[in-house]
N, CA, C and O atoms as a CHARMM CRD file, in Angstrom:
* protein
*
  356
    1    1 UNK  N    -25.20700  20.57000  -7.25000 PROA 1      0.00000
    2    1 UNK  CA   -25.54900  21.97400  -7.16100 PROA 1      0.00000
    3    1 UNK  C    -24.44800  22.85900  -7.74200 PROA 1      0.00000
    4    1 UNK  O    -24.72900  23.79300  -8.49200 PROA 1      0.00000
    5    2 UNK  N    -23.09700  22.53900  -7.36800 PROA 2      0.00000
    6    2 UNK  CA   -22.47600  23.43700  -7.63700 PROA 2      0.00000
    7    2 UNK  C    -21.42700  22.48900  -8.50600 PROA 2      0.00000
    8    2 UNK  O    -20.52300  22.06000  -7.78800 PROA 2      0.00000
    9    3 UNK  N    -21.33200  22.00400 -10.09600 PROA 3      0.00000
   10    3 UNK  CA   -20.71300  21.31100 -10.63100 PROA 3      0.00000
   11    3 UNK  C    -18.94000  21.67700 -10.51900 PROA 3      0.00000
   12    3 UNK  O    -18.09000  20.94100 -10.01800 PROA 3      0.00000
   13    4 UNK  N    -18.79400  22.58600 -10.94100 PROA 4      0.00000
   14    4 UNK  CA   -17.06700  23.06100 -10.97300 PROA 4      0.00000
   15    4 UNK  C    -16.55500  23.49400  -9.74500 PROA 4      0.00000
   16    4 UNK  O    -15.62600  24.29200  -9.61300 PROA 4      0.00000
   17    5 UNK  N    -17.27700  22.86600  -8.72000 PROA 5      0.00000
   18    5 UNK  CA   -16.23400  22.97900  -7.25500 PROA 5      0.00000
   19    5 UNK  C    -15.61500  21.64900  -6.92900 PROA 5      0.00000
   20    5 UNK  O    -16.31700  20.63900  -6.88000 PROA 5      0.00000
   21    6 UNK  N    -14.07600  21.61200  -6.66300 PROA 6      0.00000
   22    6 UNK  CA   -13.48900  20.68700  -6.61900 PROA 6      0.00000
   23    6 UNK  C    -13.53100  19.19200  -5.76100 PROA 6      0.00000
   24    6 UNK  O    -12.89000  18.15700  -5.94600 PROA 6      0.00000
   25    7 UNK  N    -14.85200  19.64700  -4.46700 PROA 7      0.00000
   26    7 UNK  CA   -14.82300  18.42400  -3.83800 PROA 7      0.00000
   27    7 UNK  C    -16.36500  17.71300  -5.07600 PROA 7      0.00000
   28    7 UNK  O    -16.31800  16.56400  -5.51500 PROA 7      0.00000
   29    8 UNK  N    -17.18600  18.39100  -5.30600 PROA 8      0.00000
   30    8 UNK  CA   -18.04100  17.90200  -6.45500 PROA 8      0.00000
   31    8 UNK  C    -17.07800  17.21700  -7.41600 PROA 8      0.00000
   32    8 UNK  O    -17.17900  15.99700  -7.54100 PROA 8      0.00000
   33    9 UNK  N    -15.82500  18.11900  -8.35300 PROA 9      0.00000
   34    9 UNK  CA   -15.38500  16.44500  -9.25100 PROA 9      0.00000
   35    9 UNK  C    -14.55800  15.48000  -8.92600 PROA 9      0.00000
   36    9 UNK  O    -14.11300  14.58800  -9.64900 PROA 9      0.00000
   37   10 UNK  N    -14.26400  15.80100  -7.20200 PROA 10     0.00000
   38   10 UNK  CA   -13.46200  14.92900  -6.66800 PROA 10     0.00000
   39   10 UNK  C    -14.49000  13.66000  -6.69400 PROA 10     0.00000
   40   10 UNK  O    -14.27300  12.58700  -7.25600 PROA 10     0.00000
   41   11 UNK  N    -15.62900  14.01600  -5.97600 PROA 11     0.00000
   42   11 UNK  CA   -16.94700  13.08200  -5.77200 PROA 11     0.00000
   43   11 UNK  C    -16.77000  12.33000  -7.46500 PROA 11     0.00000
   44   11 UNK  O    -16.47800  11.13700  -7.54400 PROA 11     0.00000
   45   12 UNK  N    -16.96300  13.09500  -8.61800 PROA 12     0.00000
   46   12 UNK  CA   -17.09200  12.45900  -9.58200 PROA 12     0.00000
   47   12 UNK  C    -16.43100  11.70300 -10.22900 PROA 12     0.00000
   48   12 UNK  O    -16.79900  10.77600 -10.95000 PROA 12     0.00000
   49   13 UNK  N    -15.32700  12.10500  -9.97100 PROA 13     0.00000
   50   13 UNK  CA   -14.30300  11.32200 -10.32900 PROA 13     0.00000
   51   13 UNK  C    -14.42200   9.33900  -9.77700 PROA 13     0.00000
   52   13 UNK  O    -14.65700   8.23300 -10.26200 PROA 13     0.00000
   53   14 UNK  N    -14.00000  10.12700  -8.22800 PROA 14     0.00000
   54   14 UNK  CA   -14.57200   8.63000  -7.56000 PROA 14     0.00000
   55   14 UNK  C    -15.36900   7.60400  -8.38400 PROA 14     0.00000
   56   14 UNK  O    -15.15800   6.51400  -8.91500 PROA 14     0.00000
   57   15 UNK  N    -16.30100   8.39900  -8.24800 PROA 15     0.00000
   58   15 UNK  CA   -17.31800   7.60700  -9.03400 PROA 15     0.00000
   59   15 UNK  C    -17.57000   6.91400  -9.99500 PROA 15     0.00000
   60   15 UNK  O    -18.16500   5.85600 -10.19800 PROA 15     0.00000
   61   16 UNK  N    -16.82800   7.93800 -10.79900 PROA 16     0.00000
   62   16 UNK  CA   -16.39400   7.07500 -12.60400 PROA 16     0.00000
   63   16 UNK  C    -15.41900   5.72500 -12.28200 PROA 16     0.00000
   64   16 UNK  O    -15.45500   4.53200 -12.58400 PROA 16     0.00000
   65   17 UNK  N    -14.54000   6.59400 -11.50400 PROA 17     0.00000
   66   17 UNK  CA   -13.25900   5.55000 -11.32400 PROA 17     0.00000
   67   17 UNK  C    -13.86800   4.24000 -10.82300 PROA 17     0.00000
   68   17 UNK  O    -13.47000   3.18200 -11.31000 PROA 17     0.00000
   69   18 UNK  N    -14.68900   4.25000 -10.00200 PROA 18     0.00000
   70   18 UNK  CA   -15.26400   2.98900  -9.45300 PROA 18     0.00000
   71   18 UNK  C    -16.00900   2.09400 -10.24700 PROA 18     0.00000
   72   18 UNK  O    -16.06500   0.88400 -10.03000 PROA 18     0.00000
   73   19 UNK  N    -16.50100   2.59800 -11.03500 PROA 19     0.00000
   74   19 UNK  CA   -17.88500   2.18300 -12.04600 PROA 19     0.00000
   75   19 UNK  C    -16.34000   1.43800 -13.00000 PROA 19     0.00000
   76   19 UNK  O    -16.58400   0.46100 -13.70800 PROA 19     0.00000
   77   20 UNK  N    -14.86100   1.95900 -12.94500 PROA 20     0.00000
   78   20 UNK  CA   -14.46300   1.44900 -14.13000 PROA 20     0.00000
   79   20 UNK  C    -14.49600   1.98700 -15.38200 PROA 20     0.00000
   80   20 UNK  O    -14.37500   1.44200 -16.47900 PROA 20     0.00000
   81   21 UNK  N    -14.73800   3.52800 -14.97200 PROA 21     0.00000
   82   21 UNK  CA   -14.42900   4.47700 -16.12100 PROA 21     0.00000
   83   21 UNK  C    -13.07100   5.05400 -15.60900 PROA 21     0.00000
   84   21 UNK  O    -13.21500   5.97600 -14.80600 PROA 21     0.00000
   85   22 UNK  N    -12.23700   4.83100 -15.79800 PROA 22     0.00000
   86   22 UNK  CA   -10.73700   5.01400 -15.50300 PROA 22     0.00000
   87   22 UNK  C    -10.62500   6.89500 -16.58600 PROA 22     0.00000
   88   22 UNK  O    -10.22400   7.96000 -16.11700 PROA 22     0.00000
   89   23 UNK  N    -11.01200   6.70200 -17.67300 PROA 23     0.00000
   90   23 UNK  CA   -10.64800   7.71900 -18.59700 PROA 23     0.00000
   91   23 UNK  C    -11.57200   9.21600 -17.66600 PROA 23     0.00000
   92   23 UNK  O    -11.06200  10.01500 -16.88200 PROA 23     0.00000
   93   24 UNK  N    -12.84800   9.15500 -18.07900 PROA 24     0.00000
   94   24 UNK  CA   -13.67900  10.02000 -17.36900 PROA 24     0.00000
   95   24 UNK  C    -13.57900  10.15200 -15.78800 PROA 24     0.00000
   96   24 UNK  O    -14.10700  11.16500 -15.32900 PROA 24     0.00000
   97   25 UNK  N    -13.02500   9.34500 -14.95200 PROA 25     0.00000
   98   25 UNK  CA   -12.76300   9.37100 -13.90000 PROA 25     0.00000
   99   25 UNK  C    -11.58100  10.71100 -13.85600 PROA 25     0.00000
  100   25 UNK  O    -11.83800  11.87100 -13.53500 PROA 25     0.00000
  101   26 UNK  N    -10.13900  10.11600 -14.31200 PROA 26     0.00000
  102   26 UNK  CA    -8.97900  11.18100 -14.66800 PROA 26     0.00000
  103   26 UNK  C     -9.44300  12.61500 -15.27900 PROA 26     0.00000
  104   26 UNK  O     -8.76900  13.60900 -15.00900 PROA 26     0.00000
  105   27 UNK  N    -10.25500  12.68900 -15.85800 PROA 27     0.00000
  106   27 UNK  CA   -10.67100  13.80400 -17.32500 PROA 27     0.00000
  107   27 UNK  C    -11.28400  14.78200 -15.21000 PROA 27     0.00000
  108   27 UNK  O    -10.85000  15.83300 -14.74000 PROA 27     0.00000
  109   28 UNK  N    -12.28200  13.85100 -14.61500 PROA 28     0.00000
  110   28 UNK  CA   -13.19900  14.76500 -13.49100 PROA 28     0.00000
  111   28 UNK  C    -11.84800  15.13300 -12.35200 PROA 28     0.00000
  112   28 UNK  O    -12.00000  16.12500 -11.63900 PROA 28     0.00000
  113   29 UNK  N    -10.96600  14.57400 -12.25800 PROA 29     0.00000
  114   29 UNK  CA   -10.16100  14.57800 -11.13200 PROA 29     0.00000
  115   29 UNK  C     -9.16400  16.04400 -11.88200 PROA 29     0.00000
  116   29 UNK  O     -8.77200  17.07200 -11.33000 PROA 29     0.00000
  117   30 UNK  N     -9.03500  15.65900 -13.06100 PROA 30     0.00000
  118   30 UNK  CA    -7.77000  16.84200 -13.52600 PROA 30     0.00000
  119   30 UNK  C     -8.48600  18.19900 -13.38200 PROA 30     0.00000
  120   30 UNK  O     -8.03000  19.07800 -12.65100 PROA 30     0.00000
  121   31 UNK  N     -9.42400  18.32500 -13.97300 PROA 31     0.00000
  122   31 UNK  CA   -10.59500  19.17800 -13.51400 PROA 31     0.00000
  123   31 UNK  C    -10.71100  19.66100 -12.37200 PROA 31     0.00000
  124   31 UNK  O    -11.22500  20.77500 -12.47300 PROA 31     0.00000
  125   32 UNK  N    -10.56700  19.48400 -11.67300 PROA 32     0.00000
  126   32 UNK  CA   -11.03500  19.70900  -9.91700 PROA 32     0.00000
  127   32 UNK  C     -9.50100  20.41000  -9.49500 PROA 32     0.00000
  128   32 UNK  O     -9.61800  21.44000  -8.83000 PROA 32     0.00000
  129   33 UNK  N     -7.94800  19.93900  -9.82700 PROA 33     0.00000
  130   33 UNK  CA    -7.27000  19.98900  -9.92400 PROA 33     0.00000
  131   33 UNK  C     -6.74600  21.42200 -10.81900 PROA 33     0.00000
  132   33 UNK  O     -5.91400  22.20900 -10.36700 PROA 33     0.00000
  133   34 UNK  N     -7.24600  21.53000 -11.82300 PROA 34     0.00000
  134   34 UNK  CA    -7.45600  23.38000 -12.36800 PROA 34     0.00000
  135   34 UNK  C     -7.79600  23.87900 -11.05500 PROA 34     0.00000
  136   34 UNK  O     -6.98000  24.74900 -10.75100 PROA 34     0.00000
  137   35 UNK  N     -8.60300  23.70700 -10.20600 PROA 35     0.00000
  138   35 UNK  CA    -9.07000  24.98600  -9.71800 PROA 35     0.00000
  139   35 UNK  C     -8.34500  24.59400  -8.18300 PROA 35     0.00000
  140   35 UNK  O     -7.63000  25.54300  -7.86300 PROA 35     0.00000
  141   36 UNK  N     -8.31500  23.74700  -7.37900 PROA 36     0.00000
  142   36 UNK  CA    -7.43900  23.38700  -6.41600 PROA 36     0.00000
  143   36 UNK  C     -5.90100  22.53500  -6.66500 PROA 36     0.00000
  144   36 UNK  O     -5.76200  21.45000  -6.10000 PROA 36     0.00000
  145   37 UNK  N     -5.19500  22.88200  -7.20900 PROA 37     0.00000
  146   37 UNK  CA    -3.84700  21.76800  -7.20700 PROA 37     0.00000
  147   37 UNK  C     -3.46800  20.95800  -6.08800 PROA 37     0.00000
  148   37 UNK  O     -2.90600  19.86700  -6.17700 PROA 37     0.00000
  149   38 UNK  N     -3.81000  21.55800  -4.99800 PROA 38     0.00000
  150   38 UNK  CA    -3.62900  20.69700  -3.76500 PROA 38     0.00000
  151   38 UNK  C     -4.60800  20.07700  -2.78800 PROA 38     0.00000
  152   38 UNK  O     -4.44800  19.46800  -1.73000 PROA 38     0.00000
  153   39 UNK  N     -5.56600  20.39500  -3.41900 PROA 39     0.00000
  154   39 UNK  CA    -7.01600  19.48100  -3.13900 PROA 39     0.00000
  155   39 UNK  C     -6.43200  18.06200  -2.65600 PROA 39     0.00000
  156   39 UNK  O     -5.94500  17.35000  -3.53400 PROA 39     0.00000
  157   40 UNK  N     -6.44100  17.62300  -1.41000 PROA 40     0.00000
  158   40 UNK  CA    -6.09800  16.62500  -1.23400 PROA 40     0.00000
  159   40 UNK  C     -6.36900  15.32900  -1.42200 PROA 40     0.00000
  160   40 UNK  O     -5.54800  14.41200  -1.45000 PROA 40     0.00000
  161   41 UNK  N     -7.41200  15.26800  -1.53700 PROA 41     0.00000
  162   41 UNK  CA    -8.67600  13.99800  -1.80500 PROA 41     0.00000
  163   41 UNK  C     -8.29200  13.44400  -3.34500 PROA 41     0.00000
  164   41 UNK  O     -7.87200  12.36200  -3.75500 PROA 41     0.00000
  165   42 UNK  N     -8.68200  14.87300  -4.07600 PROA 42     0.00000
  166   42 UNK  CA    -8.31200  14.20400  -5.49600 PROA 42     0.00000
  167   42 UNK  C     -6.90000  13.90300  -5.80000 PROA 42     0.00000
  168   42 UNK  O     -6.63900  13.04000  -6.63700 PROA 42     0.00000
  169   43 UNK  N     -5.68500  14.74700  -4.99500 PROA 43     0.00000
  170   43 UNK  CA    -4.50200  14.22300  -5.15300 PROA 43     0.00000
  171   43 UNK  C     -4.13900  12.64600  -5.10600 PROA 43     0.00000
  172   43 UNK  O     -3.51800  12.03300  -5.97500 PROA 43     0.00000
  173   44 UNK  N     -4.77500  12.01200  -3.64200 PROA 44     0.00000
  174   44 UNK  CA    -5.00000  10.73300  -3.50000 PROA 44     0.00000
  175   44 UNK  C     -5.21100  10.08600  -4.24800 PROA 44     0.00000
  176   44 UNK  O     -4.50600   9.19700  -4.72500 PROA 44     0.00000
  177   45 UNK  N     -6.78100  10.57800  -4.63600 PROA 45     0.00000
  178   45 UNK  CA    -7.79500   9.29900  -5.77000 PROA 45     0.00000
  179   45 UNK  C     -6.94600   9.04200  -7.05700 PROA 45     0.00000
  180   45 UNK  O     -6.73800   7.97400  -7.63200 PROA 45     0.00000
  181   46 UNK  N     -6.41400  10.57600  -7.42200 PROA 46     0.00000
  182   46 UNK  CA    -6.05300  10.53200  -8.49900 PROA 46     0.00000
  183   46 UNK  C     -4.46700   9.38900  -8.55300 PROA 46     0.00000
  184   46 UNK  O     -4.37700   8.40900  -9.29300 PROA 46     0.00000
  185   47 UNK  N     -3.70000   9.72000  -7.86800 PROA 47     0.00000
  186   47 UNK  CA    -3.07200   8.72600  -7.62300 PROA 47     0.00000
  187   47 UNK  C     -3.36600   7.35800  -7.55700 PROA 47     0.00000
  188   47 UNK  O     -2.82700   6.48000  -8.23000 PROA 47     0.00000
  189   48 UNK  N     -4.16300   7.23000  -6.79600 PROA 48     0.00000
  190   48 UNK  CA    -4.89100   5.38400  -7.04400 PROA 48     0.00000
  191   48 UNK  C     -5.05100   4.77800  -8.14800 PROA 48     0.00000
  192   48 UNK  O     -4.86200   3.61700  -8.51300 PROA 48     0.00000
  193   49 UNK  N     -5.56000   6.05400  -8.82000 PROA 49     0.00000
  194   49 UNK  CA    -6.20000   5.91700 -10.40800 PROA 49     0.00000
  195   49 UNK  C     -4.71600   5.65600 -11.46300 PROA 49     0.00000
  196   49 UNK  O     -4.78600   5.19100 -12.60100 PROA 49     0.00000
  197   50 UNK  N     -3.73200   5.97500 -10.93900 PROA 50     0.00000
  198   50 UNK  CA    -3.11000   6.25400 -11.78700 PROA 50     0.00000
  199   50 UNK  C     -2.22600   4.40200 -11.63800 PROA 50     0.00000
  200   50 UNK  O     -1.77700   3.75300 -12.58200 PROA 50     0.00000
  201   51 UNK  N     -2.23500   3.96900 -10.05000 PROA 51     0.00000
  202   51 UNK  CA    -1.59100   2.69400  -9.62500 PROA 51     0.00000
  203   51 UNK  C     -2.76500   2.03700  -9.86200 PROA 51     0.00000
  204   51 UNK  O     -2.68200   1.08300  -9.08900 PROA 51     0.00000
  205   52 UNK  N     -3.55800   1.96400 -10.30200 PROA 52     0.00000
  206   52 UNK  CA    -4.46200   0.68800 -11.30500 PROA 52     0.00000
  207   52 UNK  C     -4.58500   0.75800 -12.37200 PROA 52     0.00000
  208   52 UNK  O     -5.31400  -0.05100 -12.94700 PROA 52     0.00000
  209   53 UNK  N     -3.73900   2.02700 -13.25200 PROA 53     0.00000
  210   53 UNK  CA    -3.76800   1.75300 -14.71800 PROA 53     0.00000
  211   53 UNK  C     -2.20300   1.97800 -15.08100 PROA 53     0.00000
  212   53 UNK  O     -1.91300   2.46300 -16.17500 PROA 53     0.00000
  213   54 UNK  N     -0.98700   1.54000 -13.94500 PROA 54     0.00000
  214   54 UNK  CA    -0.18700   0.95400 -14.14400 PROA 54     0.00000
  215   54 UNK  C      1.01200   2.45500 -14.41900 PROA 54     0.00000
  216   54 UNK  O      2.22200   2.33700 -14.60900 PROA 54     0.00000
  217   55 UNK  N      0.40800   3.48000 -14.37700 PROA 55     0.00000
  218   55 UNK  CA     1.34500   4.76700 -14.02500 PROA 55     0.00000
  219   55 UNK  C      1.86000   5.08000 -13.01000 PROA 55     0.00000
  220   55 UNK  O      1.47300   6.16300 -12.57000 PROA 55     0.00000
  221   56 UNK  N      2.65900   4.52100 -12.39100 PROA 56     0.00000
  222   56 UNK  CA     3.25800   4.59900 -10.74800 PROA 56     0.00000
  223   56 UNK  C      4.03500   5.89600 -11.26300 PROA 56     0.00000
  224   56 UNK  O      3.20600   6.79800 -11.15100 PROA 56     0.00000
  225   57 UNK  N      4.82100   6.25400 -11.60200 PROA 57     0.00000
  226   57 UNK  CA     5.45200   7.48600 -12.47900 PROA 57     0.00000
  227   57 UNK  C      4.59500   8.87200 -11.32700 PROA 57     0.00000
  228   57 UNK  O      4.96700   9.45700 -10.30900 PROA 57     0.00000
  229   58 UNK  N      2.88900   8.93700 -12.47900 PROA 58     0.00000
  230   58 UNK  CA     2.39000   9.59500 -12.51900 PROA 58     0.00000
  231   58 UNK  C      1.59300   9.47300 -10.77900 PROA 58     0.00000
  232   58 UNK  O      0.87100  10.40700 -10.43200 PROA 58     0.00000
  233   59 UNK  N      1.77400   8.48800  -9.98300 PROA 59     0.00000
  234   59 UNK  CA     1.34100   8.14500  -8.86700 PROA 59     0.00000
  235   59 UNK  C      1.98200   9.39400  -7.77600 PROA 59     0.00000
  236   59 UNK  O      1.57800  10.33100  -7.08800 PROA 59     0.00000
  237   60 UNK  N      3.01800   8.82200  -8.08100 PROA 60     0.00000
  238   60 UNK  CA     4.04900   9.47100  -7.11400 PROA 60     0.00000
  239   60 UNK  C      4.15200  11.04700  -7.37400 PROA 60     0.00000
  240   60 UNK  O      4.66400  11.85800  -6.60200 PROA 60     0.00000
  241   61 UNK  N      3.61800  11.29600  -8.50200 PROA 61     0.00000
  242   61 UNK  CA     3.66000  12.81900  -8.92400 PROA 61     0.00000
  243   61 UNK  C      3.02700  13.43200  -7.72300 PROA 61     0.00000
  244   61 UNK  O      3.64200  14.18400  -6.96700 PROA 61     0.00000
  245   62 UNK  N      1.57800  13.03300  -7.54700 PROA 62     0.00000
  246   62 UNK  CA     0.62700  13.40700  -6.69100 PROA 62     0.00000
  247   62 UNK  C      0.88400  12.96800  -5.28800 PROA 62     0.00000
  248   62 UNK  O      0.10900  13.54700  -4.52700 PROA 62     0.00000
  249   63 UNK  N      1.83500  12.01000  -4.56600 PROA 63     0.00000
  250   63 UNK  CA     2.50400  11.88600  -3.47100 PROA 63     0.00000
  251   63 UNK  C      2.64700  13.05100  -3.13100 PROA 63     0.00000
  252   63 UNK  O      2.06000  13.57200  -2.18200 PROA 63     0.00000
  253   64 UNK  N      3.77400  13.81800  -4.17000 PROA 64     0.00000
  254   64 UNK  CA     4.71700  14.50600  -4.17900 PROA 64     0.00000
  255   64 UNK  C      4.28500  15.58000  -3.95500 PROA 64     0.00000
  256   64 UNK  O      4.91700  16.35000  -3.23100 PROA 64     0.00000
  257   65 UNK  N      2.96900  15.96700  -4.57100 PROA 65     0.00000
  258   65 UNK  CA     1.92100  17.04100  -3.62800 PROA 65     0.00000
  259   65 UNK  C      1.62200  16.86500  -2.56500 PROA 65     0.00000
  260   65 UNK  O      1.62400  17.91600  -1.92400 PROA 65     0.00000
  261   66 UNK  N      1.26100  15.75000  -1.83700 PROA 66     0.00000
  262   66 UNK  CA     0.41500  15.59400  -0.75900 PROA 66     0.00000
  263   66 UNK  C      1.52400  15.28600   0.49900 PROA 66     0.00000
  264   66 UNK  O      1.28200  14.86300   1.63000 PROA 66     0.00000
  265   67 UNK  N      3.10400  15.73300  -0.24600 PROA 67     0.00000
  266   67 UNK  CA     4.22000  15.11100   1.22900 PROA 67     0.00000
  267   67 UNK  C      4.24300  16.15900   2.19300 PROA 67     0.00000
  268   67 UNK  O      4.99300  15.89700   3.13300 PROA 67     0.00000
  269   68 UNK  N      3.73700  17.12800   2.26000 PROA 68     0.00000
  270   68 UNK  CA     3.87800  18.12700   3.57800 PROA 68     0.00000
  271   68 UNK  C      2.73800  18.39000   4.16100 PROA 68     0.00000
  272   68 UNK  O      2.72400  19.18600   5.10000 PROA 68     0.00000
  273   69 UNK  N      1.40700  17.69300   3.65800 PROA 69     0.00000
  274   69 UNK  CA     0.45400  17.93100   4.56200 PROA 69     0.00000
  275   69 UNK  C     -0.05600  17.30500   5.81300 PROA 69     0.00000
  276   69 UNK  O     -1.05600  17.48900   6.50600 PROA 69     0.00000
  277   70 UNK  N      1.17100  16.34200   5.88200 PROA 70     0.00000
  278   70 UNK  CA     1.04000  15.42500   7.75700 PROA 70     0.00000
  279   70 UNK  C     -0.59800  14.93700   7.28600 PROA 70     0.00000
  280   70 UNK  O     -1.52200  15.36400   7.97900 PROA 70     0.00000
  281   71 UNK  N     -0.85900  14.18500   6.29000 PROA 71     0.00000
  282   71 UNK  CA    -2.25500  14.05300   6.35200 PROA 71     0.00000
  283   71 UNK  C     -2.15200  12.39400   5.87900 PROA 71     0.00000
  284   71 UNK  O     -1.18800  11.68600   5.58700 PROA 71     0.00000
  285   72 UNK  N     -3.70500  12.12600   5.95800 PROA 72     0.00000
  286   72 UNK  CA    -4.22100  10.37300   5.87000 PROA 72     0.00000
  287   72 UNK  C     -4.22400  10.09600   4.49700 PROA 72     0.00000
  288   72 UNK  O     -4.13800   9.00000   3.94300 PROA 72     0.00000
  289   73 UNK  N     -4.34600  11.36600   3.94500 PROA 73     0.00000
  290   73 UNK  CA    -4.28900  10.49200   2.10800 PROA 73     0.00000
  291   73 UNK  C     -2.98800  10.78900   1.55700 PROA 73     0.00000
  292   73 UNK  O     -2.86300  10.67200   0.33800 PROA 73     0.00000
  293   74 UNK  N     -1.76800  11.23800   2.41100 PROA 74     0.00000
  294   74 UNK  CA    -0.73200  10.72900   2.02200 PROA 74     0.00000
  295   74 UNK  C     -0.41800   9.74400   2.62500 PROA 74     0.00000
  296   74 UNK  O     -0.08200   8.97700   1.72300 PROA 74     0.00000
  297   75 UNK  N     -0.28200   9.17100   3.65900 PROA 75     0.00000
  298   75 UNK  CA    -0.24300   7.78900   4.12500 PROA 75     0.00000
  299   75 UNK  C     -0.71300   6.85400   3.69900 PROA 75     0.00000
  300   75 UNK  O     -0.21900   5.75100   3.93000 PROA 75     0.00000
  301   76 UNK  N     -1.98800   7.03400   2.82500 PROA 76     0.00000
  302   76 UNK  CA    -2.60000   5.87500   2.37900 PROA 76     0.00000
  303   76 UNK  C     -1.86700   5.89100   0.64500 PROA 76     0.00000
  304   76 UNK  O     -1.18000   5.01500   0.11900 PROA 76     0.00000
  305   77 UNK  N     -2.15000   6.71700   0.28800 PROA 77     0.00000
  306   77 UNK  CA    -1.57400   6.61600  -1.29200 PROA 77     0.00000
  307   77 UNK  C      0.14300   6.58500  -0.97100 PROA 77     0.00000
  308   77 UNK  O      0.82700   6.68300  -1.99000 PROA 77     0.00000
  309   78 UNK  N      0.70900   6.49100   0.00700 PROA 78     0.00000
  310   78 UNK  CA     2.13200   5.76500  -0.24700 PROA 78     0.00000
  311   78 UNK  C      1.98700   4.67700  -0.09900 PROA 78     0.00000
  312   78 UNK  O      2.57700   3.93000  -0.88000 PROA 78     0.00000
  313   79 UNK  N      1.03400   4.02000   1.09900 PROA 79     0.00000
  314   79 UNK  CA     0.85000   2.51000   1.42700 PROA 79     0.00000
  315   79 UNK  C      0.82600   2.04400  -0.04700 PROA 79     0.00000
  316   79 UNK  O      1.64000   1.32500  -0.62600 PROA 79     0.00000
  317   80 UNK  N     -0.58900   2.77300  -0.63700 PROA 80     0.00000
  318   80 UNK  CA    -0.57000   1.59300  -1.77100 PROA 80     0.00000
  319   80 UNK  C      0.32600   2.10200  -2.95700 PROA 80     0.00000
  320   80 UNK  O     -0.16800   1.48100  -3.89800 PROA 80     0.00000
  321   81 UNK  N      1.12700   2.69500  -3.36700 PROA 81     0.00000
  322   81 UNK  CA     2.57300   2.80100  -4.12700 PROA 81     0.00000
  323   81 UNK  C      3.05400   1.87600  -4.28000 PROA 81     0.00000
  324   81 UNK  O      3.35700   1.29100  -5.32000 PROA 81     0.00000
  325   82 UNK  N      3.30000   1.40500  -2.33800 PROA 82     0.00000
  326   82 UNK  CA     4.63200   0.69300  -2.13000 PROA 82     0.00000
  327   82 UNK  C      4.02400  -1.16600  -2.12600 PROA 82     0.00000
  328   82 UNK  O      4.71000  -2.14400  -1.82900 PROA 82     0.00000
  329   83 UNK  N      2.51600  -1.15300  -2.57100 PROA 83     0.00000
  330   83 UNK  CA     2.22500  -2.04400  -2.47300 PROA 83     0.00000
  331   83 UNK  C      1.87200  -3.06200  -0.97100 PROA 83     0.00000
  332   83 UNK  O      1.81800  -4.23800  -0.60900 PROA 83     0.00000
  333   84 UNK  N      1.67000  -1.48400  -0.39700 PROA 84     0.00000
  334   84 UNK  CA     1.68200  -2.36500   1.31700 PROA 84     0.00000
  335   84 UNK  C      0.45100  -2.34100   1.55400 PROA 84     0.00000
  336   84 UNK  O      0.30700  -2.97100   2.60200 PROA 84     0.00000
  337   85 UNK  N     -0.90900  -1.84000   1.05300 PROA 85     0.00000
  338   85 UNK  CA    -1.98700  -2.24100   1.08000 PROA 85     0.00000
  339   85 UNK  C     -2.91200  -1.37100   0.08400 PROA 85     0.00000
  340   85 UNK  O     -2.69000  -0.26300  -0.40400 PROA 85     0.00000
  341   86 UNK  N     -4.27200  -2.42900  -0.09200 PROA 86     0.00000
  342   86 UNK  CA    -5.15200  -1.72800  -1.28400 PROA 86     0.00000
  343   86 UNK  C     -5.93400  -0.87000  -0.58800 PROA 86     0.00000
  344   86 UNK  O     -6.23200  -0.98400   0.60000 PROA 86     0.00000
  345   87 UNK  N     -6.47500   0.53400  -1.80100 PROA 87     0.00000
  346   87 UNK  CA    -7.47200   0.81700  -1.41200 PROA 87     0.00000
  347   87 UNK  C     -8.57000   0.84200  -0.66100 PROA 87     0.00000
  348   87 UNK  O     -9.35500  -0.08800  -0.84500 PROA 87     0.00000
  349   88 UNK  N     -8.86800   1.71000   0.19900 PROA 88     0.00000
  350   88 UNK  CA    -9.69900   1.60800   1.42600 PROA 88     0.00000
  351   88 UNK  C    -10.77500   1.36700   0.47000 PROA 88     0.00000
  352   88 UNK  O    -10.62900   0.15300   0.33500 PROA 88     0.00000
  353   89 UNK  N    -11.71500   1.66400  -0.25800 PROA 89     0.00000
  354   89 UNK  CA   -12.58200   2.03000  -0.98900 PROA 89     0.00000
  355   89 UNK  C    -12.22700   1.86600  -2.43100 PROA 89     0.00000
  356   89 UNK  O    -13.02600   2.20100  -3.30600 PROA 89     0.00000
């Protein structure tokens, strides 16, 4: 319904990313990211995305957003950084 709201290309992103569109996955997440920078969800995903195509660099970028929000998708996207567990999903 509403394409350019950020939990919509967070959703899309996911999605690509899962299917194994890694490129179009990133392209929907950066997107979502214009209009929320601290969108938390996509901070996460996008991070995931970035530790399965071997950019830990660019992983930790988006940590680095998500370190003051006392929240679950920074806990989980450090877990898997540090290699202490995969993806819930």
């Amino acid at each position: 319904e509403k394409p350019n709201q950020p939990d919509t290309l967070n959703y899309l992103g996911f999605a690509t990313r899962k299917l194994g569109d890694y490129e179009k996955g990133e392209e929907y997440y950066l997107l979502g990211l214009q209009i929320d920078p601290d969108h938390k969800g996509i901070n996460e995903y996008l991070g995931e995305l970035y530790v399965v195509t071997d950019r830990i660099d660019l992983a930790k970028e988006r940590l680095s957003v998500l370190k003051n929000c006392n929240c679950e998708e920074y806990k989980e996207l450090k877990e898997i950084i540090e290699g202490k567990k995969q993806s819930k999903y």
